[in-house]
C-alpha positions as CSV (number, residue, x, y, z in Angstrom):
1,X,-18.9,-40.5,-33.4
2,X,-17.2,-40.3,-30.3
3,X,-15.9,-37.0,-28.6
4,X,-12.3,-38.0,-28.4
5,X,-12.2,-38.6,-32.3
6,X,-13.9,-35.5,-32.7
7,X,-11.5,-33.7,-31.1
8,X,-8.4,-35.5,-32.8
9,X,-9.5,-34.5,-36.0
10,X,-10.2,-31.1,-35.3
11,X,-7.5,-30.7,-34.2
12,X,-5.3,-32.3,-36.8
13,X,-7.4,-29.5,-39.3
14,X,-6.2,-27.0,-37.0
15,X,-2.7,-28.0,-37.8
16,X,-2.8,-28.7,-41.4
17,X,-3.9,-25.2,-41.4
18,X,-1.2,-23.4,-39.4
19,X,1.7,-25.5,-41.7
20,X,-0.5,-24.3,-44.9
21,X,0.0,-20.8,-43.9
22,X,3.2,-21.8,-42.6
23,X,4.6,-23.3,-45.9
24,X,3.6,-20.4,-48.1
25,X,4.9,-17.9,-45.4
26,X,8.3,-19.9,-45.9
27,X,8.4,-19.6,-49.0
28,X,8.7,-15.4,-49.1
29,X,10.7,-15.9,-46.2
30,X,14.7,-14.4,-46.6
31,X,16.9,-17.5,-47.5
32,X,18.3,-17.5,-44.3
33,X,15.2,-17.7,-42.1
34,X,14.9,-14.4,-40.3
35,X,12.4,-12.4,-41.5
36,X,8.8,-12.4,-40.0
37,X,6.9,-10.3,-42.2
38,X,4.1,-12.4,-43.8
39,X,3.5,-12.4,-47.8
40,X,0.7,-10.4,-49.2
41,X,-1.2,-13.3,-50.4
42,X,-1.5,-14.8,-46.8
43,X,-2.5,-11.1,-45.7
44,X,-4.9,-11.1,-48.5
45,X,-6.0,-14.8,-48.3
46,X,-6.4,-16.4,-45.1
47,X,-9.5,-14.1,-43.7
48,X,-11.6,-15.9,-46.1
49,X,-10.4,-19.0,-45.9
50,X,-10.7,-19.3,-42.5
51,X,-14.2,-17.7,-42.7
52,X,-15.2,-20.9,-45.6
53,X,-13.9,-23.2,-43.1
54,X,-15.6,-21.7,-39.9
55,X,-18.8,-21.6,-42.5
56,X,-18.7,-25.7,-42.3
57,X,-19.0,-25.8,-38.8
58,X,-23.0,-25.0,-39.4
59,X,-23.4,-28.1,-40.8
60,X,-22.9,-30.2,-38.2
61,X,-26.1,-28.6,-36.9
62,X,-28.0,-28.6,-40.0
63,X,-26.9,-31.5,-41.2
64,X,-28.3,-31.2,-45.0
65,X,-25.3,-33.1,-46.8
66,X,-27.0,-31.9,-50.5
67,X,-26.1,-28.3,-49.1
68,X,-22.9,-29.1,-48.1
69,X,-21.8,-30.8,-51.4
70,X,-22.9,-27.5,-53.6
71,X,-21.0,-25.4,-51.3
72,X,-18.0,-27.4,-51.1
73,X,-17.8,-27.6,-55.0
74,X,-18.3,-23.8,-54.8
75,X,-15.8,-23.0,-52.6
76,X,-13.3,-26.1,-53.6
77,X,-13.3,-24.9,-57.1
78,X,-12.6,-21.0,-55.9
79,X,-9.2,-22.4,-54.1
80,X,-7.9,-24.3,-56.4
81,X,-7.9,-21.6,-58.3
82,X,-6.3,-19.9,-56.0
83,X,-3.4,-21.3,-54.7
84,X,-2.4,-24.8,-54.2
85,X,-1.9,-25.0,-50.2
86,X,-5.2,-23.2,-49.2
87,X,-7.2,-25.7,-51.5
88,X,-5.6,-28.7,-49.5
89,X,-6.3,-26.6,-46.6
90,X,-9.8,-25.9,-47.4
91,X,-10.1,-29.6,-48.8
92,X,-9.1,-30.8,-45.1
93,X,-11.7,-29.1,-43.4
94,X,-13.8,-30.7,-44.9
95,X,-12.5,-34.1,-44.7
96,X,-12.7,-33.2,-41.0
97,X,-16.1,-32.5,-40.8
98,X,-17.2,-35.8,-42.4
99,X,-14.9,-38.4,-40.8
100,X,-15.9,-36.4,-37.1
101,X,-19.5,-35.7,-37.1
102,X,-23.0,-37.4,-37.5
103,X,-24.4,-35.9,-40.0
104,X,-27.3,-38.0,-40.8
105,X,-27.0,-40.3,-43.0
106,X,-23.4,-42.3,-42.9
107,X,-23.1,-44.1,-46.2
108,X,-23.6,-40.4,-48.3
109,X,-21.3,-38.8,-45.8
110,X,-19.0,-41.7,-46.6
111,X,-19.4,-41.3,-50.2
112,X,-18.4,-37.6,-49.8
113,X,-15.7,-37.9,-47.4
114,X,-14.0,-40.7,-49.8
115,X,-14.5,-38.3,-53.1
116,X,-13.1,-35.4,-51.2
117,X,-10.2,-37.2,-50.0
118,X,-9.4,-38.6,-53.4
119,X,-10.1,-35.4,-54.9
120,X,-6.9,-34.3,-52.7
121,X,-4.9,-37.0,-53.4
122,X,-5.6,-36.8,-57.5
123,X,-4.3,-33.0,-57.5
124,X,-0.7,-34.4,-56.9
125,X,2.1,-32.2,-55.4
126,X,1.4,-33.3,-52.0
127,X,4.1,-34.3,-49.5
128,X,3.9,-37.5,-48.1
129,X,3.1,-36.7,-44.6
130,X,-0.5,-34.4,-46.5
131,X,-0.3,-37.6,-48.7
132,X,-1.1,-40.2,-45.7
133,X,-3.5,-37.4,-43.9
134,X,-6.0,-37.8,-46.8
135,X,-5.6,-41.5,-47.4
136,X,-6.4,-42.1,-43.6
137,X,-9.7,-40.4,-44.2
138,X,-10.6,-43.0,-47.0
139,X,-10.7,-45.4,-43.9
140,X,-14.2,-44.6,-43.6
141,X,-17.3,-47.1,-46.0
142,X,-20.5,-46.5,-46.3
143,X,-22.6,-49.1,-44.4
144,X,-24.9,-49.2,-47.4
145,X,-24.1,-48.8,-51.3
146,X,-25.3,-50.4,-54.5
147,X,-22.6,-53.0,-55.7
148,X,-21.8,-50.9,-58.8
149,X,-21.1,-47.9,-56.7
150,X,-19.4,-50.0,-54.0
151,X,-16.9,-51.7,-56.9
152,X,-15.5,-48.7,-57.8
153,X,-15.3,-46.8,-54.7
154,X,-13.4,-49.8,-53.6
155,X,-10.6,-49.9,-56.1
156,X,-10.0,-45.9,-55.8
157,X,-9.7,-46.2,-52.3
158,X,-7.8,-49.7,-52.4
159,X,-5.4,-48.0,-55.1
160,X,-4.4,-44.8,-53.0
161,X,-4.0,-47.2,-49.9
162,X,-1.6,-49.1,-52.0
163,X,0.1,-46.1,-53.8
164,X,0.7,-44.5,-50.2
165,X,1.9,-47.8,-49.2
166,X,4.7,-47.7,-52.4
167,X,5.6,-44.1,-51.3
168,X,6.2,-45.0,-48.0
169,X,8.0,-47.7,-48.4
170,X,10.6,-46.5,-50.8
171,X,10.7,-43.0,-48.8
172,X,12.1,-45.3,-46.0
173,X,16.0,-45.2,-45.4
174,X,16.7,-47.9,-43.3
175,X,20.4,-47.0,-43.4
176,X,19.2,-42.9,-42.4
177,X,22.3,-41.7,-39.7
178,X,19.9,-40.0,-36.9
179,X,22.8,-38.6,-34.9
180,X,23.9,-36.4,-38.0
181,X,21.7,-33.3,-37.6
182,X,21.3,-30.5,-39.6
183,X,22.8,-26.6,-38.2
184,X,20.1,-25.0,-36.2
185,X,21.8,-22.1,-37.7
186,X,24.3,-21.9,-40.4
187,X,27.4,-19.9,-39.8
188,X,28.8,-18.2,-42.7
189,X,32.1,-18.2,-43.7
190,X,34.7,-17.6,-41.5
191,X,36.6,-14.9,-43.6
192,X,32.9,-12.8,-43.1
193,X,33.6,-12.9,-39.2
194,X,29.5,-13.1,-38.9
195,X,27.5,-15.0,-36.2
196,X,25.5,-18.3,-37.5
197,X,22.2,-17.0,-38.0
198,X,23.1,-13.9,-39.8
199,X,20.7,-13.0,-42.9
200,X,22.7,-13.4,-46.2
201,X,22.8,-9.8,-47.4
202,X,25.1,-8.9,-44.3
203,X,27.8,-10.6,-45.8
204,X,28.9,-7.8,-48.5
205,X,31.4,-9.9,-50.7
206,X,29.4,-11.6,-53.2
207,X,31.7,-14.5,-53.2
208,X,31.2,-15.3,-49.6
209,X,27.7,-14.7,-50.1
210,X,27.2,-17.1,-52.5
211,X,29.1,-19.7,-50.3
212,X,26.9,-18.7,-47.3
213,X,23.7,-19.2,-49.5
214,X,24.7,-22.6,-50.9
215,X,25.0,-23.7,-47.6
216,X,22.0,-22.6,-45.8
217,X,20.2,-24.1,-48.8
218,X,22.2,-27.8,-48.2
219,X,21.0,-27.5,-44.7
220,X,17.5,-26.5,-45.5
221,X,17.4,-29.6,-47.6
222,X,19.0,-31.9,-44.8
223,X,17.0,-30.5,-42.5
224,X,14.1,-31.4,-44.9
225,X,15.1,-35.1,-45.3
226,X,15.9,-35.8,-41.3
227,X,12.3,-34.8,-40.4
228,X,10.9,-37.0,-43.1
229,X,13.0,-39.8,-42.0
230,X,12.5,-38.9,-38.3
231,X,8.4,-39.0,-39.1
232,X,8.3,-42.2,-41.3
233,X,10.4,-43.8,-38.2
234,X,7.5,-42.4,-35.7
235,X,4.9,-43.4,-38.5
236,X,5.1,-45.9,-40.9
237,X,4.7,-49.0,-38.8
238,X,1.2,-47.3,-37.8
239,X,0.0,-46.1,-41.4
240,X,1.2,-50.1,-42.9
241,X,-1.3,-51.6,-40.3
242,X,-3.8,-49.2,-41.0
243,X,-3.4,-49.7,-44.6
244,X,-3.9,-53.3,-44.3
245,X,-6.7,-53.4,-42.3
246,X,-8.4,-51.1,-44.5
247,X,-7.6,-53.6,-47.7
248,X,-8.7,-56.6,-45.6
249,X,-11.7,-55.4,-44.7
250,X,-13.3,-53.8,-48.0
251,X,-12.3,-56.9,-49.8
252,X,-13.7,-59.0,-47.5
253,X,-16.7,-57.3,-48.0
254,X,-19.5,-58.4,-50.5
255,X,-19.1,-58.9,-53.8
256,X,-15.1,-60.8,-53.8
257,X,-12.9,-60.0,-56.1
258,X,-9.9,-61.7,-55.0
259,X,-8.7,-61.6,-58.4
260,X,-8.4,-57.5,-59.0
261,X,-7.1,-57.4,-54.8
262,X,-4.0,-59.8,-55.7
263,X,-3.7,-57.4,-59.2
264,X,-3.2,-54.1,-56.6
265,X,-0.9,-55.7,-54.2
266,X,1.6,-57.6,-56.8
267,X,1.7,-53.6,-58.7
268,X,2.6,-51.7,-55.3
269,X,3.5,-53.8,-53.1
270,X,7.1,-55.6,-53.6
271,X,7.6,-58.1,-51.1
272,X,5.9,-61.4,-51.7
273,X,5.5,-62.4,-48.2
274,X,3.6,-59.2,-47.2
275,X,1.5,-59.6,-50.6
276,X,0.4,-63.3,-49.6
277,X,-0.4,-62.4,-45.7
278,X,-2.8,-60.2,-46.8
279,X,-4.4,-61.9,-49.5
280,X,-4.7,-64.8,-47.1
281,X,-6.7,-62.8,-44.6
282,X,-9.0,-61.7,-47.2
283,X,-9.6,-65.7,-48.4
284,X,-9.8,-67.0,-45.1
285,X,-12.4,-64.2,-43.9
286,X,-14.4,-66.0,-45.9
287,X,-14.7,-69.3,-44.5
């Protein structure tokens, strides 16, 4: 694999890790955003995950995939347990160090990368941009597979491609006001005589306290929706084509199955037009 993909996804693992740390960090946060004191279960929790993920790295040297899948089932199972935004975390890393190395034999490293990624997927609660992370990874088919094994693998992966595609799509506000913005900071009531930006427990009166917390929550939540509209904007064209590539291509693959491919498309895919373009490139890849 070349160096530049390498680098993209480790780098993209990087990330997801910061925003997992980040997201559970927000979470023990003040309402209004201005404490920086971190929770005790990232204190407690992120030595050793960072240590399981530098631990991966040795594969890429060793390269003994039968090794690797025992110790990711160790270690998967321990964070799941856990909490919820390490194990995607942890799950990640590993998806990274599949879909960017050589690590000696491509179709098992396929295999695994595809079962990891769909293991992620099938523990729900992720949002969509972790959603379309993982589903990018299931890009990746082994060069050689029974045709049972290949069947199935190729209705998982076809399915999440598809459901992705249906969460995109109806994520998507096509009538989304970009030049409304949410408050950088929120500025309390005016009665309090407070800066925006102020935590809520310096406004004494309850009353106005409440008011101030209502609406540092409404902006949280706009804030929330314009970076998820902003990112589908940036994104979606790029993750459709992908998406469609992906179905044209394992369906033009040996055995055909039009049949079950048309099924997918009519279930999560609404528009007729876009459903037929892609079921023609599969019938005419044939001739």
């Amino acid at each position: 694999m070349n160096t530049n993909r390498a680098t993209v996804h480790q780098s993209r693992v990087r990330a997801l890790l910061v925003s997992s740390f980040l997201l559970v960090l927000l979470s023990a946060l003040a309402a209004n955003g201005k404490s920086t004191e971190k929770s005790p279960r990232i204190q407690a929790s992120s030595p050793e995950l960072e240590k399981d993920l530098a631990d991966l790295d040795s594969f890429r040297t060793t390269r003994n995939l039968e090794s690797l899948e025992a110790i990711v089932g160790r270690d998967a199972t321990k964070w799941k347990k856990r909490d919820r935004q390490f194990y995607q975390a942890y799950l990640f890393g590993v998806c990274g160090l599949l879909g960017s190395y050589d690590l000696g034999d491509q179709s098992q490293q396929a295999l695994l990368l595809g079962r990891y990624a769909i293991l992620a997927l099938s523990g729900g609660d992720l949002d969509l941009k972790e959603q379309i992370r993982f589903v990018e990874f299931l890009a990746q088919d082994p060069l050689q597979v029974d045709e049972k094994t290949w069947k199935t693998v190729r209705r998982q992966k076809a399915e999440w491609w598809l459901k992705t595609w249906e969460r995109v799509e109806g994520s998507t506000d096509q009538t989304f006001n970009f030049d409304d913005r949410p408050f950088l900071n929120v500025r309390p009531p005016l009665a309090t005589g407070l800066p925006a930006g102020v935590s809520p427990e310096s406004v004494k009166d309850p009353k106005l306290r409440a008011e101030y917390e209502a609406a540092i929550a409404d902006n949280s939540a706009k804030a929330q929706r314009y970076n998820d509209q902003q990112y589908l904007k940036q994104n979606s064209g790029r993750f459709f084509t992908e998406a469609e590539r992906y179905l044209v291509s394992a369906y033009s693959r040996s055995p055909a199955d039009l049949a079950q491919l048309n099924a997918l498309l009519t279930k999560f895919i609404g528009d007729p037009a876009v459903r037929k373009r892609i079921s023609d490139e599969v019938s005419n890849s044939g001739r």
